[in-house]
KOLGU-961346 format. One record per residue: residue in three letters; x, y, z of N, C-alpha, C in turn. Coordinates in steps of 0.1 Angstrom, whole numbers, plus 2048, in hexadecimal, padded with zeros to 3 digits. Atoms other than C-alpha are relative to their C-alpha. Layout:
N
ALAXYZXYZXYZ/...
//
This chain:
381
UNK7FF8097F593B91776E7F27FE807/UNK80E8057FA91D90477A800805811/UNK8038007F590F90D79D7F57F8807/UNK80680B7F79078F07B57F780580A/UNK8047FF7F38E88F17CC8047F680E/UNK7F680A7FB8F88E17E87F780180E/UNK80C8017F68E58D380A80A7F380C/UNK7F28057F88FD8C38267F77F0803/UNK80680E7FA8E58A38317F47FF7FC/UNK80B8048028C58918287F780680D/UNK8037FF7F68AB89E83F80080980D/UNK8007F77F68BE8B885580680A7FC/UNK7FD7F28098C48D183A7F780B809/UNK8057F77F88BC8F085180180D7FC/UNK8027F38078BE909837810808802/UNK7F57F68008E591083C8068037F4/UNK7FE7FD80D8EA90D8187FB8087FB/UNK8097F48058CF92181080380D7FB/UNK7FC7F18048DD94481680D7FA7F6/UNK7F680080C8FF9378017FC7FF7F4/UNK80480080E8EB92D7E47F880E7F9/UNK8097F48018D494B7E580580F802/UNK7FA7F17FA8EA96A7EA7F780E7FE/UNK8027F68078DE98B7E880980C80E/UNK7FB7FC7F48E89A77FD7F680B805/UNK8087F77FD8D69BB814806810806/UNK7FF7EF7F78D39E381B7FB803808/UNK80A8007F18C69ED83B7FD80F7FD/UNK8077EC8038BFA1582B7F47FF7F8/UNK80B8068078A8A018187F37FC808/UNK8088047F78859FD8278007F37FA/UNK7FD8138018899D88148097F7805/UNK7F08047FB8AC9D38247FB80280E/UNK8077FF7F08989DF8487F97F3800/UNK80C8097FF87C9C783E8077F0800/UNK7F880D8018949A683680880280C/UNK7F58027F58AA9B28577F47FB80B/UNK8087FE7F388A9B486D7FC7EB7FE/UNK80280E80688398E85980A7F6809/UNK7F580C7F98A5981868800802809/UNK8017FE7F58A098E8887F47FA805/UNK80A8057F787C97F8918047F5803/UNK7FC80F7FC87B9608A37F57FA7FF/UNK81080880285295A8A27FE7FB7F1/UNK80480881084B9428837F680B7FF/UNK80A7F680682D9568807FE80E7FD/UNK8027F580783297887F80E8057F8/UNK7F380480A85796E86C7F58027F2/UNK8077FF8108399638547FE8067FD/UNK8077F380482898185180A80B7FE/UNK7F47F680384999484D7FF7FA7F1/UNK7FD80181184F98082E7FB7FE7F7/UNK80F7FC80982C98481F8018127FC/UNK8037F28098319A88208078047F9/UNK7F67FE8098509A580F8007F97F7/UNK8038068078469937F37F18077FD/UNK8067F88098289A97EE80580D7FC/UNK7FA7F080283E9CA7F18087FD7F7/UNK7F48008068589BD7DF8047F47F6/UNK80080880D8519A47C480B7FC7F8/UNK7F27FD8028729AA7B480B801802/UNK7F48017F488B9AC7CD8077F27FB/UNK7F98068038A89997C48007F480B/UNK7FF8037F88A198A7E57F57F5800/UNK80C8048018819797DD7FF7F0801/UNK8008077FD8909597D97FD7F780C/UNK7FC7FF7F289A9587FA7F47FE806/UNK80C7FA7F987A9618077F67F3800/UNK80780C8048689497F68027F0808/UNK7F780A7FB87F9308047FB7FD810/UNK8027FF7F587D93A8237F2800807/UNK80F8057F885993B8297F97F37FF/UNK80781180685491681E8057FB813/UNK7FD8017F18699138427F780280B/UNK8047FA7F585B92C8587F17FF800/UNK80E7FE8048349258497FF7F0806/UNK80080D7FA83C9008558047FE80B/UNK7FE8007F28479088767F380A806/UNK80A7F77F982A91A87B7F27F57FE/UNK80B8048058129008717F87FE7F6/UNK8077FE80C80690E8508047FD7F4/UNK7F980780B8118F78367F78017F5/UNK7FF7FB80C7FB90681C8098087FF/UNK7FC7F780680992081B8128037FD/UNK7F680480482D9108207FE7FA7F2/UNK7FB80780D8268F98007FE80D7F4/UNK7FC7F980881C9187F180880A7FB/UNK7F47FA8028399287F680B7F97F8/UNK7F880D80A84A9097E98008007F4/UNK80380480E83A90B7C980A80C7F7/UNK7FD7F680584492E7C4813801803/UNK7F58037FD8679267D08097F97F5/UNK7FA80980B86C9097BA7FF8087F3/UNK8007F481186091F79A80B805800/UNK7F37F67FF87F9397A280B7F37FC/UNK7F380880289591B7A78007F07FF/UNK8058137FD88A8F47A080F7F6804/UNK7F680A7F68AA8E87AE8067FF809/UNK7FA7FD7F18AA8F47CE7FC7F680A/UNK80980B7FF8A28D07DC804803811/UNK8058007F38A88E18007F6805808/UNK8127FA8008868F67FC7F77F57FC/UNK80580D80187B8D77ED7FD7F5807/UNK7FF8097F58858C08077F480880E/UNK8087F77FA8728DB8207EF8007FB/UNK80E7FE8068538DE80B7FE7F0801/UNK80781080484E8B68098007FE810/UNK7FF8057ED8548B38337ED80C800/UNK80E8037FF8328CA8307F87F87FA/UNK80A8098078208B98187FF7F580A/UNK80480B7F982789A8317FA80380B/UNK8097FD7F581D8B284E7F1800800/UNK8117FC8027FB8B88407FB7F37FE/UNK8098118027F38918397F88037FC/UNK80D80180C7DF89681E8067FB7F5/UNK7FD80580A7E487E8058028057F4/UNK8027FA80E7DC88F7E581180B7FD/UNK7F87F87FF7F58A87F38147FC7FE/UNK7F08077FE8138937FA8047F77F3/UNK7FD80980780C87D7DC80980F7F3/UNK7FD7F780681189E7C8810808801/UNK7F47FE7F98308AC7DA80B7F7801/UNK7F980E80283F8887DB8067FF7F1/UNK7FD80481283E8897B080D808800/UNK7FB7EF8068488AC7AF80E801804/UNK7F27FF7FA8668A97C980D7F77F6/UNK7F880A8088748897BA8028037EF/UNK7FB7FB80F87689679780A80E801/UNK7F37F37FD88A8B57A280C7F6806/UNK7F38067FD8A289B7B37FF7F97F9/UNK7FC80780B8A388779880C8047F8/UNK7FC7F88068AC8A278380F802802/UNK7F57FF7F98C78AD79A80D7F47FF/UNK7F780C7FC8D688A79F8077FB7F3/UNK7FF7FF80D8D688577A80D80E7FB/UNK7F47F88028F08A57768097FB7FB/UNK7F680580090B89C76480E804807/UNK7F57F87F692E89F77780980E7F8/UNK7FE7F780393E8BD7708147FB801/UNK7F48028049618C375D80B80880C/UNK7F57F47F596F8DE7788057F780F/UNK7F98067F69828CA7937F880480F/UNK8047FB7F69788DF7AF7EF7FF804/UNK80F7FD7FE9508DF7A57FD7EE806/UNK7FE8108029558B47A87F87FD812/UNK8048037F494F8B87D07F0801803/UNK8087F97FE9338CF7D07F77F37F8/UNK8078048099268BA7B57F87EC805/UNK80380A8009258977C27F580080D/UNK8067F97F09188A77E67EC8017FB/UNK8147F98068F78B47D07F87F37F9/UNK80280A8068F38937BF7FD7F880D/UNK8048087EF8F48807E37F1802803/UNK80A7FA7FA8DB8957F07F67FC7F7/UNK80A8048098C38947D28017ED7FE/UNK7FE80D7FD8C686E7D27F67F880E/UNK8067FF7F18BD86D7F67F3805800/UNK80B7FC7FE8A28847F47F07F87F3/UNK80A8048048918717D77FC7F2807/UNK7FE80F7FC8948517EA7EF80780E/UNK80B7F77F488186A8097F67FF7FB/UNK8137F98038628737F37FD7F0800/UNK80980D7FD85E84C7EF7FF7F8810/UNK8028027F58608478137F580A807/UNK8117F57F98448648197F97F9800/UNK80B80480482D8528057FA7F3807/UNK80080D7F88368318157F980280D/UNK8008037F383584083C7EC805801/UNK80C7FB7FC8138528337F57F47FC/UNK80A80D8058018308207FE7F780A/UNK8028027F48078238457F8804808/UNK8037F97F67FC83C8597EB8027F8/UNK80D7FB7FF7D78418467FA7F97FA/UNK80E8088007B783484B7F97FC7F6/UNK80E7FF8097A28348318097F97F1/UNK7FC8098097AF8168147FE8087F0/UNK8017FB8117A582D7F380F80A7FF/UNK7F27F17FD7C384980180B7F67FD/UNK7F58078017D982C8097FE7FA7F5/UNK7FA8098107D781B7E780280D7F5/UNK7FC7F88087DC83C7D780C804805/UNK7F47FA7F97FB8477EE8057F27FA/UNK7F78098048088217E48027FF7EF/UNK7FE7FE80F8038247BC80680B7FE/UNK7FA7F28068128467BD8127F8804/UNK7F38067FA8318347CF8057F97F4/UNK7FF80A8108318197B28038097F3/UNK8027F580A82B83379780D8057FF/UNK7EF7F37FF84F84B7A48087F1805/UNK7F280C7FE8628277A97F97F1802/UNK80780E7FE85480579F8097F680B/UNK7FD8087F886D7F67AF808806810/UNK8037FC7F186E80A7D28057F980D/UNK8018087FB87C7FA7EF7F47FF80C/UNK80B8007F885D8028027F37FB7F9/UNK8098088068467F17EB7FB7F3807/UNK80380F7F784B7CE7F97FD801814/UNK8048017F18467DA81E7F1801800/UNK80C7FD7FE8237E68177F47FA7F6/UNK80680880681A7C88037F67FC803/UNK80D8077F37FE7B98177F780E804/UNK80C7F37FA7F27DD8237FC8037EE/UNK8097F98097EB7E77FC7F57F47FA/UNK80D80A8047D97C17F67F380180A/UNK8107FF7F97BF7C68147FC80D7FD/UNK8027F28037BE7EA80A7F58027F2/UNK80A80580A7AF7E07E97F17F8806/UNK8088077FC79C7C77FA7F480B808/UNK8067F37F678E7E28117F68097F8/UNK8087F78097857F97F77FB7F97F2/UNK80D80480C76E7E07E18087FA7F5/UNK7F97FC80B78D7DE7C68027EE800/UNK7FC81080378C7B57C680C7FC7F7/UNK7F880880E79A7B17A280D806803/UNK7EF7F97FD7B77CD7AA80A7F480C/UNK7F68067F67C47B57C98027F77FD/UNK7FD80F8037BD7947B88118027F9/UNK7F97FE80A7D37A379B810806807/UNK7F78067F67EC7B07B680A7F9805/UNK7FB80B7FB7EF7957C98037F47F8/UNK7F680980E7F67827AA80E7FF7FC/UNK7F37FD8008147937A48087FE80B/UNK7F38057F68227927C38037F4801/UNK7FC80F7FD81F76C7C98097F77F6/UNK7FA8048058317667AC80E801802/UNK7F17FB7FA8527747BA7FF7FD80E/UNK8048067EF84476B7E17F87FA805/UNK80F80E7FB82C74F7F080180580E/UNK7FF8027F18307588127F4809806/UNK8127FA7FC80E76D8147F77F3801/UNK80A8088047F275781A7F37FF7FC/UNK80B7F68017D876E81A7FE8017ED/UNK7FA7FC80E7E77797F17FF7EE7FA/UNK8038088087EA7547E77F37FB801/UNK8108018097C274B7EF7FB8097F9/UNK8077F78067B67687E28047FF7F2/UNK7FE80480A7C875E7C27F97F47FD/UNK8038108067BF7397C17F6800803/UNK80E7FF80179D7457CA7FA8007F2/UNK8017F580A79D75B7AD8027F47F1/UNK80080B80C7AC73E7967F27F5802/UNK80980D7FD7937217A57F58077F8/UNK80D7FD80277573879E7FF8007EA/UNK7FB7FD8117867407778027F77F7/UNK7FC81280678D71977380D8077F9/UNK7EF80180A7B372176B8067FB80A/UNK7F28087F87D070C7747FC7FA810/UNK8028027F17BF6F878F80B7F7808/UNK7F68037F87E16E979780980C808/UNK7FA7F87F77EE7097A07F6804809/UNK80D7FC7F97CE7107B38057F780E/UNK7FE80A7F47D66EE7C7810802808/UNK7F67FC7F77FA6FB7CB80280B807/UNK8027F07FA7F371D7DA7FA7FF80C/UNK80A8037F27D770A7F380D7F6809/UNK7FA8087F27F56F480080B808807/UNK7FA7FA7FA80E7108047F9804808/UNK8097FA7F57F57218158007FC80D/UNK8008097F87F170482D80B7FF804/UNK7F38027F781570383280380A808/UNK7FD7F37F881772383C7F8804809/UNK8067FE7F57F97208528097FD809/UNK7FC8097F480B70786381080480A/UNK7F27FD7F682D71286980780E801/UNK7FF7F27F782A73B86F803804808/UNK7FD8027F48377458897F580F804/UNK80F7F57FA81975C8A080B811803/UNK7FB7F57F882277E8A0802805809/UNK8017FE7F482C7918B97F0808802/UNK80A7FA7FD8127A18CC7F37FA7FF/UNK80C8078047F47878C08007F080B/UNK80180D7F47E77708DC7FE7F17F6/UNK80280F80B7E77488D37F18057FD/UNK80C8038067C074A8D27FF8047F2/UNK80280080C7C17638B68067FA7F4/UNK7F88068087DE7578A67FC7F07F8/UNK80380E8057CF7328A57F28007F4/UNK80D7FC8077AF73E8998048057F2/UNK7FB7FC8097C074E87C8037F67F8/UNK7FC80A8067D072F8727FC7F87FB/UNK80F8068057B071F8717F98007F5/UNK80B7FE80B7A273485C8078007F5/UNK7F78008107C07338437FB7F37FE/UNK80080D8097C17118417F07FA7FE/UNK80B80A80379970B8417FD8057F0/UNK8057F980F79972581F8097FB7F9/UNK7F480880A7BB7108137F47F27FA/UNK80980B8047A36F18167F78027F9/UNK80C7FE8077837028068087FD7F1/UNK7FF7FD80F79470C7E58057F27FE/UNK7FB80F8067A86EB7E27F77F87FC/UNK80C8068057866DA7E77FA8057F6/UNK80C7FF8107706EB7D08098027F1/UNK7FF80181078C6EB7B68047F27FA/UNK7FF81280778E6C17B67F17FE7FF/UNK80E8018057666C37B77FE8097F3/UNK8017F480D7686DF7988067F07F5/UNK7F680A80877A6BB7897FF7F1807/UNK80580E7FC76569E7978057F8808/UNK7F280A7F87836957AE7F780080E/UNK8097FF7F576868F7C98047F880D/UNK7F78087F777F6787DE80680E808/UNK7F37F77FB7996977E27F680D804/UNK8057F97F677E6B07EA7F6801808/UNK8068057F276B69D80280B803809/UNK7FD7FE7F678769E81280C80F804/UNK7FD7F78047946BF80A7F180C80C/UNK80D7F87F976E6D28187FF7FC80D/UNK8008067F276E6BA83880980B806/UNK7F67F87FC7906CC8407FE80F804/UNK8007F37FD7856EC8387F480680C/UNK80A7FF7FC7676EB84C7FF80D80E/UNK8007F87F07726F887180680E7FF/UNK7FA7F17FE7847158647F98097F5/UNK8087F980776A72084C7EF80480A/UNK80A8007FC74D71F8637F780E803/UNK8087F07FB74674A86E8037FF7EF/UNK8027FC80B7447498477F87F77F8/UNK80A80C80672073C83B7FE8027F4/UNK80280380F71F7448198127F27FC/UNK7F980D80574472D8147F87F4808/UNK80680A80073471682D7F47F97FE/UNK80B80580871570F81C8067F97F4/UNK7F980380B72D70F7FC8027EE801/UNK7F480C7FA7456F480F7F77F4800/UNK80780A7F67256E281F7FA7F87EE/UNK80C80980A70F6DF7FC80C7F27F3/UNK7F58078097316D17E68027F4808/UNK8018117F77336B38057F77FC7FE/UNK80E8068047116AC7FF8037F67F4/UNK8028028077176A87DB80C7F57FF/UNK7F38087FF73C6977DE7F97F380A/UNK80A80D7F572A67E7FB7FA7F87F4/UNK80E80B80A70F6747E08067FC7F7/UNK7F780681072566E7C28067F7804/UNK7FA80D7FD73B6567D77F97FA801/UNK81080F7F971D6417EC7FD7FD7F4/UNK80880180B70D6447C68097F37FA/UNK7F380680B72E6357B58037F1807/UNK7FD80A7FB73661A7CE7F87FB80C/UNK80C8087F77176147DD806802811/UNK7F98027F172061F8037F580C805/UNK80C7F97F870162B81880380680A/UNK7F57F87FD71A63882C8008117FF/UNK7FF7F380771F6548137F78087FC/UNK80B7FA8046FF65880A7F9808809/UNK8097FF7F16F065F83280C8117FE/UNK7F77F47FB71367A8327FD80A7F4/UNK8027F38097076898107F1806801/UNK8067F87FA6E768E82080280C809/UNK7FD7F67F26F269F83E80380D801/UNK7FC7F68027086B48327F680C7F3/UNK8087F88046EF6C08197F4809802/UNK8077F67F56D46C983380480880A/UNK7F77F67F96EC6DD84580080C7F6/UNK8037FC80D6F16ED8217F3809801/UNK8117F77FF6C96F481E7FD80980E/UNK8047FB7F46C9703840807811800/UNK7FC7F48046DD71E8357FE8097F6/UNK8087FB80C6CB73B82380F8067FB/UNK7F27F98096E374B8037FD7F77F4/UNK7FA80780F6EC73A7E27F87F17FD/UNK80080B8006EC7187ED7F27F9807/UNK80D8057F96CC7137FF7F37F67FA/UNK80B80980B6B370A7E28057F57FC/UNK7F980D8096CD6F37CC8027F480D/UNK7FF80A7F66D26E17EF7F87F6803/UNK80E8077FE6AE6DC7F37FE7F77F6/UNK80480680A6AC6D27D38047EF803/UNK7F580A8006CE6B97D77FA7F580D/UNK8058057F46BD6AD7FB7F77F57FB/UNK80A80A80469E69A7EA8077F97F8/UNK7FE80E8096B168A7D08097F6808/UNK7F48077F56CE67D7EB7F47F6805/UNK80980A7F86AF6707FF7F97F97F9/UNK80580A80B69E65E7E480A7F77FF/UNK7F88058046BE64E7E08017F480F/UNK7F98067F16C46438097F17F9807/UNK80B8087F56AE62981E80280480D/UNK8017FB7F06B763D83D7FC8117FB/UNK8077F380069E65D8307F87FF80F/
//
């Protein structure tokens, strides 16, 4: 007859199971039966701890050791010292890898200590023991059927917990190389996670953050094929295409969702109009860039003349695109005026291209260059 570890609730497992699963019995004529009575009698986490350090070096073998083990993964995390709880954990789990309520205890440190490496580790480790567990097949004995579905719940539950660790701690910390490792470890123990899609957008600037360009284009690729409602995720794609010359119809449809979604967002809470408008701005002046420079990538110099105009006011605190924006009007201006004779076009593909040369970067020299030949062309030099 199989024996179930059994754990009454997700989360407020308080160790009443514990002693049932772990029996042993104690002597009190015994100085190890004094030493585990004087154990159940302290009340200080800390010198509880130091009771059951010396009982585990005196007594290595004691049938009781489980126990012990068990127990100081608790009393070492109410004391603060979650090494020395997870290493009690480890040595806990060894004795018994399906005790997922020492388990469950050992992963609430690992989340105490918020150290990534720590939790991503603990997170693997837990959820493969409740895997394991959940995986059991049911048992033929009538009576084990309770016990049995009870331990399955729990394990279920608790693997669902370690990917909600990973999730609450990829929130909570600073530094973008931690949080895209706490989110790939999430991915990794459950591609499809229900806490994935909440922290969509925190692991694309997170990339972004930490230098990883190609990782968030690639990303945010995937997501927009299943969701457009980022707008941030679809330029940074139809950047990514425009620059690659692929599919510049999906390029042009990416820059108008975008636009739509500038337009009819509704302002979060908490974000004043100013910033909120200013946001909007700048979505839709980067929806207009790419659109433009991907009908100029394709001679369509009608559509991003007026495509770069657009993007102009919401590209402006960014002079390398608006030099970009400014030198492609230049060039779009002079190819019209050139084509249909309109001096018009010619004075605006000046303009915009000494604006262009005024800006040091990329575009500065080719501007200068583009400037004399424009003016050679115009009787208003």
């Amino acid at each position: 007859m199989r024996r179930f570890k059994l754990a009454v609730t997700l989360l407020l497992a308080a160790g009443t199971a514990l002693a049932q699963r772990q029996r042993f019995t104690i002597n009190t004529e015994t100085p190890e039966g004094q030493l585990l009575q004087q154990i159940g009698e302290q009340e200080d986490p800390v010198q509880k701890l130091g009771l059951l350090e010396k009982f585990v070096a005196q007594y290595p073998q004691h049938e009781a050791i489980p126990w012990v083990w068990a127990h100081m993964v608790r009393v070492a995390a109410k004391a603060n010292q979650f090494d020395k709880a997870l290493e009690a954990g480890e040595k806990a789990l060894a004795l018994d890898p399906e005790d997922l309520e020492t388990a469950h205890e050992a992963l609430k440190a690992a989340e105490a200590k918020k150290d990534p490496a720590t939790l991503i580790a603990w997170a693997g480790k837990v959820s493969a023991a409740a895997r394991k567990v959940a995986a059991t097949p049911k048992p033929k004995e009538e009576d084990e059927v309770e016990d049995w579905k009870t331990a399955v719940d729990f394990a279920e539950q608790l693997d669902v917990y370690t990917e909600y660790t990973l999730y609450a701690l990829a929130l909570q910390i600073p530094d973008p190389k931690q949080r895209i490792a706490l989110i790939e470890a999430l991915e990794a123990q459950n591609p499809e996670s229900q806490y994935l899609p909440q922290i969509a957008n925190l692991r694309f600037v997170a990339y972004l953050q930490a230098g990883q360009a190609e990782k968030a284009v690639a990303f945010a690729e995937k997501v927009i094929e299943k969701d457009q409602s980022n707008e941030d995720m679809l330029l940074a794609v139809a950047d990514s295409y425009r620059r690659g010359k692929k599919d510049p119809e999906k390029v042009l449809a990416w820059c108008a969702k975008a636009l739509e979604l500038a337009a009819t967002k509704p302002k979060p809470e908490g974000v004043t109009d100013d910033v909120w408008e200013k946001r909007r701005q700048q979505i839709s002046g980067r929806a207009h860039f790419v659109a433009g420079m991907t009908h100029a990538a394709r001679n369509n110099w009608v559509e991003a003349d007026k495509e770069l105009r657009a993007a102009l006011p919401g590209i402006a605190d960014d002079a390398t695109m608006n030099a970009e924006a400014l030198f492609y009007l230049g060039l779009a201006n002079f190819r019209l005026g050139e084509k249909d004779c309109e001096p018009g076009r010619i004075l605006d593909a000046v303009n915009f291209t000494k604006q262009a040369a005024a800006v040091k970067g990329p575009y500065q020299a080719p501007a200068r260059q583009n400037l004399k030949a424009f003016q050679a062309k115009c009787v208003l030099r």
